[in-house]
C-alpha positions as a Python dict, from the first residue, in 0.01 Angstrom:
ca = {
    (1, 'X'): (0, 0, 0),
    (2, 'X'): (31, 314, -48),
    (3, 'X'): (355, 424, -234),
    (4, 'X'): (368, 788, -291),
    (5, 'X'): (146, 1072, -228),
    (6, 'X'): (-180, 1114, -420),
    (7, 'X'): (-27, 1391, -632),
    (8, 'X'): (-331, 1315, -920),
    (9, 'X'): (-614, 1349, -671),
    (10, 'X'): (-491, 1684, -512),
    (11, 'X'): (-433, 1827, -851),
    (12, 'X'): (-862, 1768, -929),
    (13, 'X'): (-971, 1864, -583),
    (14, 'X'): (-723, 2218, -629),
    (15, 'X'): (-945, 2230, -956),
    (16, 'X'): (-1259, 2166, -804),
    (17, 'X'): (-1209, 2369, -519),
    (18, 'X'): (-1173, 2671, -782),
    (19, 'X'): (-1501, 2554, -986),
    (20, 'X'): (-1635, 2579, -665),
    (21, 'X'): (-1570, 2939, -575),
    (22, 'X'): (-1635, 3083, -920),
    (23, 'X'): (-2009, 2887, -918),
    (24, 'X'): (-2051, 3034, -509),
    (25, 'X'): (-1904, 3384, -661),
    (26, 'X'): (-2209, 3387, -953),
    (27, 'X'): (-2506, 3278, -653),
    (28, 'X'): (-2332, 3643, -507),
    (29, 'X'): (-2337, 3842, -787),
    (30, 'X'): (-2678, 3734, -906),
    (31, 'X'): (-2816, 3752, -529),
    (32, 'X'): (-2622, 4129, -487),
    (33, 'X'): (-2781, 4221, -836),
    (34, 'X'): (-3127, 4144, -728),
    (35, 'X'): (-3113, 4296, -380),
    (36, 'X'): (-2989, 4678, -583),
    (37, 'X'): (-3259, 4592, -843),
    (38, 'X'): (-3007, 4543, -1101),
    (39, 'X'): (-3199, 4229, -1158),
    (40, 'X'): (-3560, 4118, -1122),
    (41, 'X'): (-3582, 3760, -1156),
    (42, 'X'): (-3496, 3492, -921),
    (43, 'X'): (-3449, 3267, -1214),
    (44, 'X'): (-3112, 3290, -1284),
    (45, 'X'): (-3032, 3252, -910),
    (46, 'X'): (-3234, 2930, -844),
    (47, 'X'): (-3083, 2798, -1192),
    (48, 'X'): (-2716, 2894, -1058),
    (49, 'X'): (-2851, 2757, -679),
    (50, 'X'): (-2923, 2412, -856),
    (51, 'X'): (-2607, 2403, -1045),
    (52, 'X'): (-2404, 2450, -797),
    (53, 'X'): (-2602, 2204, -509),
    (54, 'X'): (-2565, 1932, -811),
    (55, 'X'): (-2180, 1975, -780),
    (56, 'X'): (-2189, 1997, -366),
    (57, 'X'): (-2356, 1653, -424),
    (58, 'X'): (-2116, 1465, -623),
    (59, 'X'): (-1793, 1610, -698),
    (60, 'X'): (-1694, 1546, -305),
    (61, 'X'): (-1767, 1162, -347),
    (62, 'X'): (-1624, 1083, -695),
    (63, 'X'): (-1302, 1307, -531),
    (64, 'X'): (-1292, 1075, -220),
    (65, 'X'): (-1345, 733, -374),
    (66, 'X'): (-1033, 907, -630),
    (67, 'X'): (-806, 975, -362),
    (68, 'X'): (-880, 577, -208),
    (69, 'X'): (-808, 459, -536),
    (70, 'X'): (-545, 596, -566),
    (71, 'X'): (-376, 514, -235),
    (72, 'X'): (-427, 163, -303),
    (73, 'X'): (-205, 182, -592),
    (74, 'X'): (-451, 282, -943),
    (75, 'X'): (-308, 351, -1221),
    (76, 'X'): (-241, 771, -1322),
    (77, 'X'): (-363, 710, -1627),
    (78, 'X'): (-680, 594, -1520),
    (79, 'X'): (-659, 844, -1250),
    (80, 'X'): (-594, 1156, -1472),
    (81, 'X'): (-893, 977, -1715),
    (82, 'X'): (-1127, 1005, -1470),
    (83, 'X'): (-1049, 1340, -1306),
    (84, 'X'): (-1061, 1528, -1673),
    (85, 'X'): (-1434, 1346, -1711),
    (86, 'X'): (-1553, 1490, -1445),
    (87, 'X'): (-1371, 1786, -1475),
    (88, 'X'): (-1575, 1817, -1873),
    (89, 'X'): (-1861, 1707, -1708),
    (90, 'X'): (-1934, 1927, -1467),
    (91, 'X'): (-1860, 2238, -1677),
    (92, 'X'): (-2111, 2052, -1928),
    (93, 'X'): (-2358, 2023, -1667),
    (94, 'X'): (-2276, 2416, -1532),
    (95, 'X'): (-2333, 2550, -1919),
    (96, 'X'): (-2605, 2354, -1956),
    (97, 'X'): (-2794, 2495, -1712),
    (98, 'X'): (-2876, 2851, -1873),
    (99, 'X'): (-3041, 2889, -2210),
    (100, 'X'): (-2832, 2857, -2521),
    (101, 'X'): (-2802, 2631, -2803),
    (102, 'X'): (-2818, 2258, -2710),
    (103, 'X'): (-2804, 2351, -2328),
    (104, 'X'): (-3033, 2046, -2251),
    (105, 'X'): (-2803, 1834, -2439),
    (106, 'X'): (-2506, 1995, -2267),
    (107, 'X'): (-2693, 1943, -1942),
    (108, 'X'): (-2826, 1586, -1966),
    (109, 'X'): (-2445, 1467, -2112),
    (110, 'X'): (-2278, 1640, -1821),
    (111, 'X'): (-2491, 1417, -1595),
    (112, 'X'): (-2442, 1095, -1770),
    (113, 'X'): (-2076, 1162, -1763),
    (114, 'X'): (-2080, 1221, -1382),
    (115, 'X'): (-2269, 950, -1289),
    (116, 'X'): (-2040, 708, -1475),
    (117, 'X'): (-1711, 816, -1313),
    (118, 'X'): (-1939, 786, -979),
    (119, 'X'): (-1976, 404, -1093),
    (120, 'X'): (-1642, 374, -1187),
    (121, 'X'): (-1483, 516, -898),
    (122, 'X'): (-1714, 329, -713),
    (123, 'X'): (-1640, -15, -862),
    (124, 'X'): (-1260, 18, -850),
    (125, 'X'): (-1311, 144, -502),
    (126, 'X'): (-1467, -230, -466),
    (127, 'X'): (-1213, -370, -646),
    (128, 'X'): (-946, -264, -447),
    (129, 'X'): (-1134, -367, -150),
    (130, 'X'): (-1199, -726, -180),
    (131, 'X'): (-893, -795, -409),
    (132, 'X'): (-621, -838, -130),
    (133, 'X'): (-873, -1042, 58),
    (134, 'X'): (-927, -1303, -253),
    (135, 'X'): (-597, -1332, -292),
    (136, 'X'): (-485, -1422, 81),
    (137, 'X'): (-824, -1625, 15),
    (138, 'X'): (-720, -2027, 11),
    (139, 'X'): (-948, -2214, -169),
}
């Protein structure tokens, strides 16, 4: 079914592949800064540790049930919608993490936002799925 390639998908993993290094560059800088005692607490590494284990756990999924979804022919809008959520919700979640002004709120709506583009990638992933077979369905 598919049509062309996924160019939508590929753009958000190239992004997330980036937001990857940069959070795996701070865990090094942190972890370098506490081994020369530039640094004393392990705080700020177990806070950047968690942030970045929190992406590893969900930005691979919501970018493979993407890239199915959009092989089977989903719209680029819809696409393009749901990479840029996840895309503002992990940085929500990331800045959310350290102390500053409404970083629990920051935090907590980063979270909610991930999770629902896990559902909906999910559900159209489902969609896509059984459609073709209820239509060849005769009743």
């Amino acid at each position: 079914m598919m049509t062309a390639a996924p160019s939508v998908t590929i753009l958000y993993a190239g992004i997330f592949g980036l937001f990857l290094l940069v959070l795996s560059l701070n865990i090094f800088r942190i972890w370098v800064n506490i081994a020369v005692g530039a640094e004393s607490g392990e705080e700020s590494w177990k806070r950047s540790e968690r942030v970045q284990r929190s992406f590893v756990e969900f930005v691979p999924m919501c970018l493979l049930l993407m890239f199915l979804i959009e092989i089977h022919g989903a719209p680029r809008i819809v696409l393009h919608g749901l990479g840029a959520s996840l895309v503002a919700a992990r940085v929500l979640h990331a800045y959310g993490m350290y102390s500053m002004r409404l970083a629990d709120l920051m935090r907590v709506v980063g979270t909610q936002i991930t999770f629902l583009v896990l559902m909906m990638t999910s559900l159209a992933a489902i969609y896509y799925a059984v459609i073709p077979y209820l239509a060849n369905k005769v009743i």
